[in-house]
VEXTITI-750747 format. One record per residue (C-alpha): x, y, z; residue in one letter; residue number from 0. Coordinates in Angstrom, 3 decimals. Each point is the difference from the previous one (the first is absolute). Last residue first. Example, Ala and Ser with C-alpha at 12.3 -4.5 7.8 and 13.67 -1.06 7.14 Angstrom:
2
kemar X 13.670 | Y -1.060 | Z 7.140 | lumkol S | roza 1
kemar X -1.370 | Y -3.440 | Z 0.660 | lumkol A | roza 0
***
This chain:
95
kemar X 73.622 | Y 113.163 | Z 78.910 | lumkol X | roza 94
kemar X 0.183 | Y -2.474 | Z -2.512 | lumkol X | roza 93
kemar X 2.939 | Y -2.523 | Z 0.671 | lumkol X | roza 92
kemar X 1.774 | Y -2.297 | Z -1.995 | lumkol X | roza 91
kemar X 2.600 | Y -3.023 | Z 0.013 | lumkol X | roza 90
kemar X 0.425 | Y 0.411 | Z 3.515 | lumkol X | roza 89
kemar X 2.508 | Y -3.067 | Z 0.362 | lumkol X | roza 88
kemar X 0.215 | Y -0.853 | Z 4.284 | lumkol X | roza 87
kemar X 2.723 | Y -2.116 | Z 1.944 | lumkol X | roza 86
kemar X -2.372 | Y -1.106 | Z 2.313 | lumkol X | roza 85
kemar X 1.659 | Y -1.841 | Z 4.005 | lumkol X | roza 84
kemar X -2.645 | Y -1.834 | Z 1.968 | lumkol X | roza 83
kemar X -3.914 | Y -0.109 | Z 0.706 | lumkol X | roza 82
kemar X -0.169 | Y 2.604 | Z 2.803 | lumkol X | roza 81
kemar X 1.726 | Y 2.366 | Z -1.702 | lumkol X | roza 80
kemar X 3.796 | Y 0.890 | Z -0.992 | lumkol X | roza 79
kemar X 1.107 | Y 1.739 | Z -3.387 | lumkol X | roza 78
kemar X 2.722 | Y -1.107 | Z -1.824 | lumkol X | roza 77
kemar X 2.151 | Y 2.671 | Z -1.890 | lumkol X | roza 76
kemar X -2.600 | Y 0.270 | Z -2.975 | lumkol X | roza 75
kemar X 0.448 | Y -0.615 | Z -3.883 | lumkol X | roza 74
kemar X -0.173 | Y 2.203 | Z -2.518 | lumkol X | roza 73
kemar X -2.691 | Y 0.713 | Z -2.410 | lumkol X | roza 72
kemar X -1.335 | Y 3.220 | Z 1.558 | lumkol X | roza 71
kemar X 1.844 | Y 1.845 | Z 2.322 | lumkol X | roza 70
kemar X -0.947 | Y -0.926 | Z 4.073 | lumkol X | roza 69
kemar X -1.989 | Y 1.942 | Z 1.855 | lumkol X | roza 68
kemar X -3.830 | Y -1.183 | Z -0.288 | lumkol X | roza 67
kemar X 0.949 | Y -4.008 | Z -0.627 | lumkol X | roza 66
kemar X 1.912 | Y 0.445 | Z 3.410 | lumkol X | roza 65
kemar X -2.311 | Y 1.865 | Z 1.680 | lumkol X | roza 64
kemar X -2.544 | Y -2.648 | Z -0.930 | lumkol X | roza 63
kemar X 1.860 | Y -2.749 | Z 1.084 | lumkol X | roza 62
kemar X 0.673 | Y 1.383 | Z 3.280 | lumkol X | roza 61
kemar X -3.844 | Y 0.665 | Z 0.198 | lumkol X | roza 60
kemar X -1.160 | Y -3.172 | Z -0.394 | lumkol X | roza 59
kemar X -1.615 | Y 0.119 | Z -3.503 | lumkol X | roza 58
kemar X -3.797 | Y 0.986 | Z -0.883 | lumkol X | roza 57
kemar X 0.378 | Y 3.381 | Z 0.980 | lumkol X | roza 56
kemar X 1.097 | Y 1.833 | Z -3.285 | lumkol X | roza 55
kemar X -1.479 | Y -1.942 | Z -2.864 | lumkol X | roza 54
kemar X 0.908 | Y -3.189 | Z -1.928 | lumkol X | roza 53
kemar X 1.098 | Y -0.719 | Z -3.330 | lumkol X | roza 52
kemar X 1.795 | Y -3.338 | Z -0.328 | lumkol X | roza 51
kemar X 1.753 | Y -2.425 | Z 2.233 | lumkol X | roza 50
kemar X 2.867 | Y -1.322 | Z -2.061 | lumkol X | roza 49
kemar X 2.264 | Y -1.944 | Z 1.474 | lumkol X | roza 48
kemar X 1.128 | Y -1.706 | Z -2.973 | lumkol X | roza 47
kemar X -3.645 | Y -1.308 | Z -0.556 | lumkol X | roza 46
kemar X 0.621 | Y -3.535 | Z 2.045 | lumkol X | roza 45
kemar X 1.722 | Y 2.489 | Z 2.319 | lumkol X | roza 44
kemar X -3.182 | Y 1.178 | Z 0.720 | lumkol X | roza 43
kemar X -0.876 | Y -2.660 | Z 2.596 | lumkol X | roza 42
kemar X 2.671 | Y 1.458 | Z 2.513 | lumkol X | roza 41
kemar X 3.041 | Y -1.906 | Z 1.225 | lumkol X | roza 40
kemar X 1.958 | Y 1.936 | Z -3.041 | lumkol X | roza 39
kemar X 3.292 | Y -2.090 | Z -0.537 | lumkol X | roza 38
kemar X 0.007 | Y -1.539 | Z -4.182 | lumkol X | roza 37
kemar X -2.777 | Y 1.485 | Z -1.306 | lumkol X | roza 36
kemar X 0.499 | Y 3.174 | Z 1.569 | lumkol X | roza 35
kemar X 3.569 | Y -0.170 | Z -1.290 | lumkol X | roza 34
kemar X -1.009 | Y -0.282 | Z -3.909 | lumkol X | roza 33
kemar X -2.171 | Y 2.958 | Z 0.983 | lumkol X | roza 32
kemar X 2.226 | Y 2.426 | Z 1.194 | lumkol X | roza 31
kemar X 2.920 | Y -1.144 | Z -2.676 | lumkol X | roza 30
kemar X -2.629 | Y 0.852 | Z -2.232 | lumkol X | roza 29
kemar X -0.011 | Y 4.083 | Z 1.264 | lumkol X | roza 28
kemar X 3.364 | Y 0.425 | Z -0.236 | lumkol X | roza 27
kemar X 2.982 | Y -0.227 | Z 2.075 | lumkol X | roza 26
kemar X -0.825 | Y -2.397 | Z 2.592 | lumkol X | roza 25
kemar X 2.692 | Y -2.645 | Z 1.524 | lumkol X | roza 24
kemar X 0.893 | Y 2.824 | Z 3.122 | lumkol X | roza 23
kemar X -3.517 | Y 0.181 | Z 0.878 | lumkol X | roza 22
kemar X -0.651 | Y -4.093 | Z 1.003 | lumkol X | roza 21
kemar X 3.355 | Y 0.204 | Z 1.885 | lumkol X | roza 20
kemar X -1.744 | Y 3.129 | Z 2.084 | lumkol X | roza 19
kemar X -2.779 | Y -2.212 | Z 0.695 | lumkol X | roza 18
kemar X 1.539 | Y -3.186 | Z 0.704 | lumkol X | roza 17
kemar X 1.907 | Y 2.121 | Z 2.358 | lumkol X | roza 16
kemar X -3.374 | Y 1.754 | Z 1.710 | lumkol X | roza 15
kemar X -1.506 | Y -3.755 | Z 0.095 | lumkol X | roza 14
kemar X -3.501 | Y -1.120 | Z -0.350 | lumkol X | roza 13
kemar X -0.393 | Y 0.397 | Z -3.645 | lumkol X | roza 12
kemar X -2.587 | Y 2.302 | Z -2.138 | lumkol X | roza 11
kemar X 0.428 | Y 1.212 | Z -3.598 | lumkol X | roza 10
kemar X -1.640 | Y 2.785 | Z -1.176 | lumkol X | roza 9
kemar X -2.054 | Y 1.447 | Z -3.189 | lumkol X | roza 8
kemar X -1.546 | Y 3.597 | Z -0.124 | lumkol X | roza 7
kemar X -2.876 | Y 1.599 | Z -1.216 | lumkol X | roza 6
kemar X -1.096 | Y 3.231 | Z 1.366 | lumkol X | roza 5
kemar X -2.630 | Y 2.001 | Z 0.942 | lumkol X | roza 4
kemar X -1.753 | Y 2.857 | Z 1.144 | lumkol X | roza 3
kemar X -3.347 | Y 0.091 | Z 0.973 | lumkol X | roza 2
kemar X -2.371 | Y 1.222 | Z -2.257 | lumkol X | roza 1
kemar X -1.541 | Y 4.019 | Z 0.600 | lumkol X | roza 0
***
């Protein structure tokens, strides 16, 4: 049996508000990435926060539940974990 996966994009700040302003200016999927480019903190925002295909377990698990639950090609409420604040794209998953 393969793993599922999924392949999302996200954009990671410090800040819950920065967050939650960050969600509020996307409406489609290239606003996402345009504001990656511009606020993400992580090294995929040179790629519009894109992260690729990866399988289940191989995010911290808040991510992950978040990637797993929310609908497809819309962006996250900000999730908390240890490295800050994700708004998350899931772009696809294969379950």
């Amino acid at each position: 049996m393969v793993a599922a996966s999924a392949w999302a994009s996200h954009i990671l700040v410090t800040s819950k508000s920065e967050a939650v302003q960050i969600k509020d200016k996307v409406e489609k999927l290239k606003d996402f990435q345009k504001l990656a480019r511009k606020k993400s903190t992580c090294p995929s925002s040179q790629k519009g926060g894109d992260l690729g295909w990866f399988s289940k377990g191989q995010m911290v698990r808040e991510f992950e539940q978040a990637v797993w639950t929310i609908p497809v090609a819309t962006v996250s409420e900000p999730v908390k974990t240890q490295f800050g604040y994700h708004l998350i794209w899931v772009h696809e998953r294969d379950e």
